[in-house]
N, C-alpha and C positions, 0 to 999 in steps of 0.2 A: 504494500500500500504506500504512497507515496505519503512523504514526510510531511507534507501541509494539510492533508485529508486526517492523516492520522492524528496529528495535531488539534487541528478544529473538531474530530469526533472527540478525543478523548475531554476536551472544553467543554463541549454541549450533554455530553454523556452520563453527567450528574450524578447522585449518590449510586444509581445503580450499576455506573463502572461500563468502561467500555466497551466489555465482551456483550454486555446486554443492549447498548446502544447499537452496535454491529447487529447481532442476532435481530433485534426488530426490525434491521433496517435491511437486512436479505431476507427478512421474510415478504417484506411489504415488496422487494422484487419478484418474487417468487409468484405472488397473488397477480401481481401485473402482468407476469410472464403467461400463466394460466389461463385470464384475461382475456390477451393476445391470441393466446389456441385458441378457443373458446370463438372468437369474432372472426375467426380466420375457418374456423369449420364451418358457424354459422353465414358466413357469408360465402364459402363456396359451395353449400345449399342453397341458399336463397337470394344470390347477390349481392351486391355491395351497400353498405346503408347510409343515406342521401344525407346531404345537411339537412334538410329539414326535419328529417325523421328523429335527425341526433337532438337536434332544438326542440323537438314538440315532447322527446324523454327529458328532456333539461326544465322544460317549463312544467312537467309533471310533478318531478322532482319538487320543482322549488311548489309551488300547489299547496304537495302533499308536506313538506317542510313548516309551509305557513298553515295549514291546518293543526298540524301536532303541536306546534306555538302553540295557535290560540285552545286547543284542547288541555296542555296545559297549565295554563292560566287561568283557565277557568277550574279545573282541579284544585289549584292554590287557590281559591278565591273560597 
């Protein structure tokens, strides 16, 4: 690993120590990688998927985001 990576992890890597900052951080590659299979089968079944298709899941997303907000908020209240 290069001397300035290593550096900056083991800074950001906090009481739980470096090994564990690394570990999180090849796992969350790992999920990306998967990810990638995963869109890459799906889409040599079904095609390629369109900007718009990726924005109308984006706007989903945020939707269902501002939903669970205010769902709860109203729990706390």
């Amino acid at each position: 690993m290069p001397r300035d990576i290593a550096e900056a992890a083991r800074a950001r890597s906090g009481p739980s120590g470096l090994s564990a900052y690394v570990a999180a951080a090849v796992a969350r590659q790992i999920e990306r990688d998967n990810l990638k299979e995963l869109i890459t089968v799906a889409e040599a079944d079904h095609g390629p998927i369109s900007e718009e298709e990726i924005q109308a899941k984006r706007d989903q997303l945020q939707r269902a985001r501002q939903e669970q907000r205010r769902s709860d908020g109203a729990d706390a209240a």
